[in-house]
N, C-alpha and C positions, 0 to 999 in steps of 0.2 A: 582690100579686105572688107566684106560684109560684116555689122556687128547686129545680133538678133536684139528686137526690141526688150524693155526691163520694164518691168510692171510696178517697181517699188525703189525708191531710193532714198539715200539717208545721206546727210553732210553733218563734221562735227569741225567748225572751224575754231582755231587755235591762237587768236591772234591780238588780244585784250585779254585785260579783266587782272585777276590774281595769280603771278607765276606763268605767263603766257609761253608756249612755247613753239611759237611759231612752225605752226604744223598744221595740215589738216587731214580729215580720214572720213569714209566714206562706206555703207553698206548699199551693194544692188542688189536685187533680187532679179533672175531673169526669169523663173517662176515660183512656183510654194515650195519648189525644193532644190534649187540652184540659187548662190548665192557666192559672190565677191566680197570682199571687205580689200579695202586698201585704205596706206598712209602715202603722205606727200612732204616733204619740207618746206616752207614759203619765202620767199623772201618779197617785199615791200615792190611792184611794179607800176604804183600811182595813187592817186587818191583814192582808199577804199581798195585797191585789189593788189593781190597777190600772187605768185604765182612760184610751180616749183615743180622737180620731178616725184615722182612717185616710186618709190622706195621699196615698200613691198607691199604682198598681193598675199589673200588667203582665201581658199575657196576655187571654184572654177575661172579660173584665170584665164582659159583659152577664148570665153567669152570676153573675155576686157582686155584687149592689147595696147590699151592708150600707157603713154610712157611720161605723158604731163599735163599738168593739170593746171588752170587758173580760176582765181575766184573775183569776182567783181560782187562787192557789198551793193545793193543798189539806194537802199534808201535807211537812213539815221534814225527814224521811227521806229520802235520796237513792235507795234502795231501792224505796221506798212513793210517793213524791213524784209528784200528780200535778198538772195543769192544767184546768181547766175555761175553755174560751173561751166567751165568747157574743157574737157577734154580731147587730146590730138596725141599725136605719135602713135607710135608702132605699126604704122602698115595701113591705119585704119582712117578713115572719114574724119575729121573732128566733127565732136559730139558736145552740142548746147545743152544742159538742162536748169531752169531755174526750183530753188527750194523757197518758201514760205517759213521767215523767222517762227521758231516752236520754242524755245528754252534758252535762258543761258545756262544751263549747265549741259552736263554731256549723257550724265544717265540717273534715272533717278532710282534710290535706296530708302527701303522703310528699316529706321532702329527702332529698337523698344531697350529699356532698361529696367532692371529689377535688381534690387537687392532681401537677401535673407535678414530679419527682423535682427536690430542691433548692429546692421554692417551698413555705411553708407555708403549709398551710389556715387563715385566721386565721376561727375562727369563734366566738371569745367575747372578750370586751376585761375587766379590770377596772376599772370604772366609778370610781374615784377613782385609777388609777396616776395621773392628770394632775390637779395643782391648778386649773385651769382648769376650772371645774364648778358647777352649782347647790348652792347648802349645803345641799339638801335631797334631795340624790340621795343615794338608799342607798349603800350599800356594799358592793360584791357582785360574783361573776365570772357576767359575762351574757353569756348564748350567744345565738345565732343563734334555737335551739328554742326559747329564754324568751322573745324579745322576739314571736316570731310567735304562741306559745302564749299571749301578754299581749294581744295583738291579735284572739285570737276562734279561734286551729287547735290543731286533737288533730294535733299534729307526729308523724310517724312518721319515723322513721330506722334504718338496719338498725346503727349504728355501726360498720362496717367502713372506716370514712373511714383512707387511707392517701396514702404517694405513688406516683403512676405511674409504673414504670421509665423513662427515655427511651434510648433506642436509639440514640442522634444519632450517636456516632462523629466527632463534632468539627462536624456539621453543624449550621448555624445553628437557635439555639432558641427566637429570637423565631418568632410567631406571626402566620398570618396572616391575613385576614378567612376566606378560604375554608377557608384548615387547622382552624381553632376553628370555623365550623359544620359542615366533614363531623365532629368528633370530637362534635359536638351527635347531628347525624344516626345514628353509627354506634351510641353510648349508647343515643340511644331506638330505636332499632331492633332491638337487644339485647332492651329491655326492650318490646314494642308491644302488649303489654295491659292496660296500666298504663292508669288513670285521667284525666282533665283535671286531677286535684291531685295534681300531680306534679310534682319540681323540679330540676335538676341541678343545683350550683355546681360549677366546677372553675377552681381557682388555679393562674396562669401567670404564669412573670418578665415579660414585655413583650409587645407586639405588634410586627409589625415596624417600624410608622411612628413608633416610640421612645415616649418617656417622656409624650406626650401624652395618651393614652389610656389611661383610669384601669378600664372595664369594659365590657362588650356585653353586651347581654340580645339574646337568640333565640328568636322568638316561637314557637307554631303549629309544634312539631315533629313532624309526621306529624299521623294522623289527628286524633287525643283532644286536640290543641292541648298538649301537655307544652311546658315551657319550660325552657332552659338559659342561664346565667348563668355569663358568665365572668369573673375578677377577675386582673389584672394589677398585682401586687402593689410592682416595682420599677417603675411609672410616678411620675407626678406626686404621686401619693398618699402616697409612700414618702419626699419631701422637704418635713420641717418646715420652718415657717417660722425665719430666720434669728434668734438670740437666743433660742431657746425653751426654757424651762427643762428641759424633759423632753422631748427631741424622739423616744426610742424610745416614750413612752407615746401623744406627739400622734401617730404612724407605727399603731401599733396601733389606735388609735379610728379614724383616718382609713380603714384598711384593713377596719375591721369597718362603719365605715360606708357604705363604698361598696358591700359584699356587702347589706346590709340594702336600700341601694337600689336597687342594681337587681335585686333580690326583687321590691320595691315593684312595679315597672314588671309585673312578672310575672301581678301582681295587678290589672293595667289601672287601675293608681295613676298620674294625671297630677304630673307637676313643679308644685311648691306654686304655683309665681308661671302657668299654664298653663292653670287648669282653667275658666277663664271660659269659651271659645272650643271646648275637647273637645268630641266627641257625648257630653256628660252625661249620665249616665239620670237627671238633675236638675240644675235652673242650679245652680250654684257661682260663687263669688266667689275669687277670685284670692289668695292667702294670700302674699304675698310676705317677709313679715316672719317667718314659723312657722317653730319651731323641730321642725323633723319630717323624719325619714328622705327624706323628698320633697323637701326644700330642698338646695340645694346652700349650704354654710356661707360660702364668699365673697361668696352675694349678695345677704345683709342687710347693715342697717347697719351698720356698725361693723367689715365681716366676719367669719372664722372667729371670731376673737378673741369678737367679742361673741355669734356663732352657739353657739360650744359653753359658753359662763358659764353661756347658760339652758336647753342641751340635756338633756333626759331619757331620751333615747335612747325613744322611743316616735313613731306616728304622730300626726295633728291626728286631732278628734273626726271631722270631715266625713269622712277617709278610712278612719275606722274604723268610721261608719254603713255606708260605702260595701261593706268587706270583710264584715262579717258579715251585712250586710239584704242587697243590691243583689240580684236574682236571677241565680240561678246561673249560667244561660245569657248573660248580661249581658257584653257586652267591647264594647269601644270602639275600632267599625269596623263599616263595613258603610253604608247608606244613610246619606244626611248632609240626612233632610226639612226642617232647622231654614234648611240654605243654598236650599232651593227656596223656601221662607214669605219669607226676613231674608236671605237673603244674607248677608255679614258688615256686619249693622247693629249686632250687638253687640261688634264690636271696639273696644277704646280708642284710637282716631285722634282724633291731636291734629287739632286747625284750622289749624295751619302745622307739620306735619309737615317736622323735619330731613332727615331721608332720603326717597328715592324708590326704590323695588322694582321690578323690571323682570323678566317674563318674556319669554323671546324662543327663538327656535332660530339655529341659522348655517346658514341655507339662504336662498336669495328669497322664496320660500312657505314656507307651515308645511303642509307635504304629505307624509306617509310610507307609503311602498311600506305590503303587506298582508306582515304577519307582523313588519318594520323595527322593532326597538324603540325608542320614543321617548326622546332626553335633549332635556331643557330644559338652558337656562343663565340662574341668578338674576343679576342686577345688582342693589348694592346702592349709592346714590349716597348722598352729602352735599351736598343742595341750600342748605342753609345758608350765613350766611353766619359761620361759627366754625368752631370744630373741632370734631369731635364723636368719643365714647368708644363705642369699640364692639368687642364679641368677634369675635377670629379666626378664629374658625369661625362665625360667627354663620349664614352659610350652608350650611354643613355639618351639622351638625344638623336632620334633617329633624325628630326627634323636639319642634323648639321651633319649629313653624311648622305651619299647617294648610295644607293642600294639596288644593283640591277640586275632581273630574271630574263635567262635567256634560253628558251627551249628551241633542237635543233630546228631548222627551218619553220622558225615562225620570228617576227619581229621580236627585238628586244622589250623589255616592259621594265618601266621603273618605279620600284616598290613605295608607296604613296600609304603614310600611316594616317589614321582617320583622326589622330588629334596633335597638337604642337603644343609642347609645354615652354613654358618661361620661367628657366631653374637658375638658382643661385649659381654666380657663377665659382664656385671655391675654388681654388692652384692649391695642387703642391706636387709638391718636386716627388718625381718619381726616378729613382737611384738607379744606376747601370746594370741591368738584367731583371727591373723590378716589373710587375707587369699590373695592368688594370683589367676585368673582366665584365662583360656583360652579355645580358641576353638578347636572342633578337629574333619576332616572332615576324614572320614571312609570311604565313600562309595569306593574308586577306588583308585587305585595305583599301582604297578609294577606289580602285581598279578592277575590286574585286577577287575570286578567289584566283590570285597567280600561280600555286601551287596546286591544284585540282588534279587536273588528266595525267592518267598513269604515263610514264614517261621519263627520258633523264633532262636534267635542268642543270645551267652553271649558274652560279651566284656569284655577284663580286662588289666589293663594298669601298668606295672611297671615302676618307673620312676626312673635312675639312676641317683643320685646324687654323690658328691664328694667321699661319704664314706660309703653310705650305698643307698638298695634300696627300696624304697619305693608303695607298691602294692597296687591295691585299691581294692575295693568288687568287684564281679562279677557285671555287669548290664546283667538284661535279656530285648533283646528287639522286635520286631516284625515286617515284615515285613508283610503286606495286602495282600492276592489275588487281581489281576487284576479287577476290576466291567464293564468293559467292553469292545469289542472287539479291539478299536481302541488302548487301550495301552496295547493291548499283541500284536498287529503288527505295534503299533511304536519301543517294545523293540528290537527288532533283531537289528535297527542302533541305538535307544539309549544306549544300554550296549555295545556300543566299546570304545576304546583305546582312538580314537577321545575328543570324550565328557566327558569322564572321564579329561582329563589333560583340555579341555576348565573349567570346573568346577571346578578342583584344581585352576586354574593359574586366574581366575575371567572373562575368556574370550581371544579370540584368532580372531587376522585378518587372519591369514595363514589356518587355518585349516576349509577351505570353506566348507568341505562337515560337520564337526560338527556343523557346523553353519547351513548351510541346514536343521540339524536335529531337533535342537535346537528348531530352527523358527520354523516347522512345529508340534512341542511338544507344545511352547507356541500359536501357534494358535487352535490346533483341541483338544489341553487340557487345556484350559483357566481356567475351573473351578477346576483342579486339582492342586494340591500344586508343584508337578515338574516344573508347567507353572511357578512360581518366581523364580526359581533358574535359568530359561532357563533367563526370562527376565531378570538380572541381569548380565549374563554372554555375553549376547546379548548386551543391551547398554554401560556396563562399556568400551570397549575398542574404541568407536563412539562418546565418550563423548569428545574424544581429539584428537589434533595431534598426531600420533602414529608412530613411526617409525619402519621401515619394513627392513631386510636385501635384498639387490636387488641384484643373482649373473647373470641374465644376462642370456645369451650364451656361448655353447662353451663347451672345453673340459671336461669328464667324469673324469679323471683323478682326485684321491684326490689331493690338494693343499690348498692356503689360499684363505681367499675370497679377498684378496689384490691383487692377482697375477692373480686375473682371472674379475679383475677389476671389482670388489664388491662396491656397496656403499650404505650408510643409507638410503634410501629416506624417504619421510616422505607423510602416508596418510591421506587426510586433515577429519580432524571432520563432525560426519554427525550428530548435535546437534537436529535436532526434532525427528531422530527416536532415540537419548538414551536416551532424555527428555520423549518420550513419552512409551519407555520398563521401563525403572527406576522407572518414578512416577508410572505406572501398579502395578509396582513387591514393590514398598516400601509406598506409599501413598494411593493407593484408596483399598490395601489390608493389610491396617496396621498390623489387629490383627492374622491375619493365617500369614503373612509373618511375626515377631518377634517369630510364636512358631515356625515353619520351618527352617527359617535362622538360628535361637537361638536370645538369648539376645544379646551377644557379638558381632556375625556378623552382624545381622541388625542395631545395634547402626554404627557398622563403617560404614555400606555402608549408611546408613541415612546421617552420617555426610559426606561425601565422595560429596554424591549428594548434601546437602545443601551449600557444599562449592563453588561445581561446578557454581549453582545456582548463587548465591551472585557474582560470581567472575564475571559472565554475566550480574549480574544489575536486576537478578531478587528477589530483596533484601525480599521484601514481601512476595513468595513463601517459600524462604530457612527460613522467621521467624517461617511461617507456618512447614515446615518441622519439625523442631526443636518442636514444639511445639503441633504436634501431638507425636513426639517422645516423649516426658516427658510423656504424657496423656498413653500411651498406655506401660511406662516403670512404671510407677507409682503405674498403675491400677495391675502390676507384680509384685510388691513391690521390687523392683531391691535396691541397699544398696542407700543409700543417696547422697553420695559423686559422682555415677553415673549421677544419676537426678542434681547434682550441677553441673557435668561438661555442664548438657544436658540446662542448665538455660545460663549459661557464655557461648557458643556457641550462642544461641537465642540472648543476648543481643551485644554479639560482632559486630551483623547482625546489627542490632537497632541503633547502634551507628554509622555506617558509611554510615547510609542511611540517 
């Protein structure tokens, strides 16, 4: 067998240094658009070489049939130091190529770090302030650069890490989903010739929905996929456990561990107990027990207590093959072939499974206009007959459940959400027939818009728990032909990247031109059901003082937004035009906006708005709101305890007017 020549090669060998794991891996190019990647495993064959098969292959493979591979180091100089590959097996020639020592690391990454004014950037912990610790952990002040620099990246950082002024003027400084990604958006748009290894961290007191929420990771920002991470410093993270000997050291490690992790995430690192079930670019096994930035420390044995005795503050070996081999192009999303072959055959479903998963919509049919963006709503039942322990959010986190769109003869797709939160983790026992509910918006995310072309689609949602996982029935659902000409030539800008994350995120000041889009969906499609989701996304961020990242002028150069003198400012409320999108999209179109939105979402955005209301003095309005809501949750037969919350809201109004 002939093998055609390669113009470009790459070696990343694996065999010293920190954590080695005797591996190596390799990129060919056989021109500017053919391209191999492969790994190998090594074992020790003499002084300086190694040698091993080759495991897998990604890429045009029919060009590279060699089945093993050895490496002879030839010289000890790092100057001088080169590599000698040869490759042989499968049919073909052995093939000689020598490399020229370039780097000890495997890929290199620029971080920047920022925090909002009065929250500190925690980005190095001392590794023994806490007697709680392996007796074999050094002793050392370890940063954020060391531990990624230990894991296989030439860290680049400009060290301009500062704090952001904030402009507030007394206005609220929690945060809110859409304010922390337009200051993602605005950062990398600042910077948009930056690389895919690129990272933002920037440290903030809370999020708005309080101390629950420990950190967000944002994927895919702009073209190159840059990501931003944000850490929420006064959340749940910020409170030691009760009796703890040193609770400002356990606050510190907590807070540096939660920036490590969702870095992780950055790095299309799945949650230790998660990775059975991911589109792998290899099966993995599930690591529940690992003491690794990937694990969340409450949910081993023993919990945190017994999480951090044998924490090393490092990744497991699988996700460190993962970050320095996997190929570069490599993230996890995009077709999901494993569910068109297996379905979820390889979930861990017990044979009398305690709970039952339910997807469903609140309509008669599962039918949505053309352009309508689809929510689901999860039921999570205890068909048992006990009580069973289960997290409060457990349906809230998309990031702990696969989610996957499958329209007839086209690949599977698996539903990739544009941000990963890090929520408290609360249990409580939910009783024999008791049930948990959430939302779950589908239409767009990393993938893009999965829901678009008119058409029928099945849904089907596994949800990983502690110890087992739990699948629900297929939903089959439908998506409308267009009825006329104006929204087959609004879709061309409605189905972009834009609109999609202004709709995830409940609206966006930064992203001018989805809003452009937005506006002219809810005006020249008024009578069509996409016009509420436009006008919700439209007022919600007008409803308030909003703060904006502002970087100004001035250098291209990645850096912090401190160093390029960044500040909060704050854009001031434009309250008649969100009073009058809001009340459009939740009041004068009660009964299509509660089956559109869903149950779930229009209750919060109702109460969202009624609170707004009250809090302006428009007391009568917001009694009204509340009290079409009951009417029209009612008239749904929604459970009881619902319409009780929806009663003590109305009266809450009642009593301070």
């Amino acid at each position: 067998m002939s093998v055609r020549p390669f113009i470009r090669e790459e070696l990343r060998l694996d065999v010293d240094g920190r954590y080695p794991q005797m591996a190596a891996s390799g990129a060919i190019f056989a021109s500017l658009t053919t391209k191999v990647s492969w790994i190998a495993n090594l074992t020790a064959s003499g002084a300086n070489s190694w040698k091993g098969d080759i495991w897998y292959k990604d890429g045009d493979s029919a060009s590279f049939p060699f089945t093993t591979v050895e490496v002879q180091v030839i010289s000890s100089s790092s100057s001088q130091r080169s590599a000698a590959v040869t490759f042989s097996g499968g049919g073909a020639a052995s093939r000689v190529h020598t490399h020229r020592f370039k780097s000890p690391y495997f890929h290199p990454v620029e971080l920047e770090f920022d925090s909002a004014q009065g929250t500190p950037a925690v980005t190095s912990v001392q590794t023994h302030a806490h007697a709680n610790r392996p007796a074999t952990l050094p002793n050392e002040a370890l940063s954020i650069e060391m531990v990624y620099r230990r894991t296989g990246f030439d860290v680049k950082k400009s060290g301009g890490d500062g704090a952001v002024p904030l402009s507030l003027a007394g206005a609220n400084a929690r945060w809110s989903d859409m304010e922390m990604h337009d200051a993602m958006q605005s950062y990398w748009s600042r910077f948009a010739n930056k690389s895919q290894w690129s990272m933002w961290v920037f440290f903030a007191s809370l999020h708005e929905q309080g101390t629950s929420l420990g950190g967000v990771m944002f994927d895919d920002i702009g073209p190159n996929h840059r990501q931003g991470t944000s850490i929420f410093n006064d959340a749940f993270i910020a409170n030691a456990p009760a009796g703890d000997v040193s609770p400002a050291a356990w606050v510190q490690r907590m807070r540096f561990w939660t920036a490590c992790h969702e870095m992780g995430h950055a790095f299309n690192l799945a949650h230790s107990w998660q990775k059975a079930l991911a589109t792998s670019w290899i099966p993995l096994a599930n690591e529940p027990e690992a003491r690794s930035f990937m694990n969340y420390p409450y949910n081993v044995a023993g919990g945190q207590t017994a999480f951090f005795a044998d924490f090393e503050f490092r990744f497991t070996d699988s996700e460190l093959l993962f970050m320095r081999h996997a190929p570069e192009r490599f993230v996890q999303m995009g077709n999901a072939d494993w569910f068109d072959h297996h379905a979820f055959q390889q979930a861990e479903v017990s044979p009398e499974p305690p709970f039952k998963l339910e997807l469903r919509v609140n309509r008669p049919n599962a039918v949505f206009e053309f352009l309508e963006p689809a929510v689901l709503e999860l039921k999570l039942t205890n068909i048992s007959s006990q009580p069973q322990l289960v997290h409060e959010n457990a349906l809230s986190a998309v990031d702990q459940m696969t989610v996957i769109l499958k329209k007839p003869r086209k690949p599977a797709r698996q539903f990739v959400p544009f941000a990963q939160y890090c929520l408290l983790p609360a249990v409580r026992a939910l009783m024999p027939g008791e049930s948990l509910y959430d939302s779950l918006f589908v239409s767009a995310g990393r993938n893009g818009w999965d829901l678009a072309e008119p058409g029928y689609y099945t849904v089907q949602v596994a949800l990983h728990l502690a110890d087992q996982d739990i699948v629900s029935l297929p939903l089959t659902l439908r998506v409308a032909p267009p009825r006329q000409y104006d929204e087959e030539f609004l879709a061309q800008d409605f189905f972009s990247d834009d609109v999609g994350r202004i709709l995830t995120f409940d609206g966006s000041r930064f992203l001018s031109g989805g809003n452009d889009t937005l506006r002219e969906v809810a005006d020249r499609l008024s009578d069509r059901r996409v016009a509420i989701h436009a006008r919700v996304a439209l007022g919600n961020p007008l409803a308030r003082d909003y703060k904006l990242l502002d970087l100004g002028a001035g250098s291209r150069d990645l850096t912090s937004a401190y160093a390029v003198g960044g500040k909060i400012a704050v854009a001031k409320a434009n309250e008649d035009e969100a009073h009058k999108d809001l009340r459009s999209a939740l009041i004068e179109k009660k009964d299509v906006g509660v089956e559109s939105l869903g149950h779930i979402d229009y209750k919060y955005y109702v109460d969202r708005f009624s609170d707004w209301l009250a809090e302006r003095g428009s007391t009568q309005e917001a009694v009204q709101a509340q009290e079409d809501l009951y009417q029209v949750l009612a008239a749904r037969k929604v459970l009881d305890r619902v319409l009780q919350q929806v009663k003590e809201r109305r009266e809450s109004y009642q009593l301070k007017s």
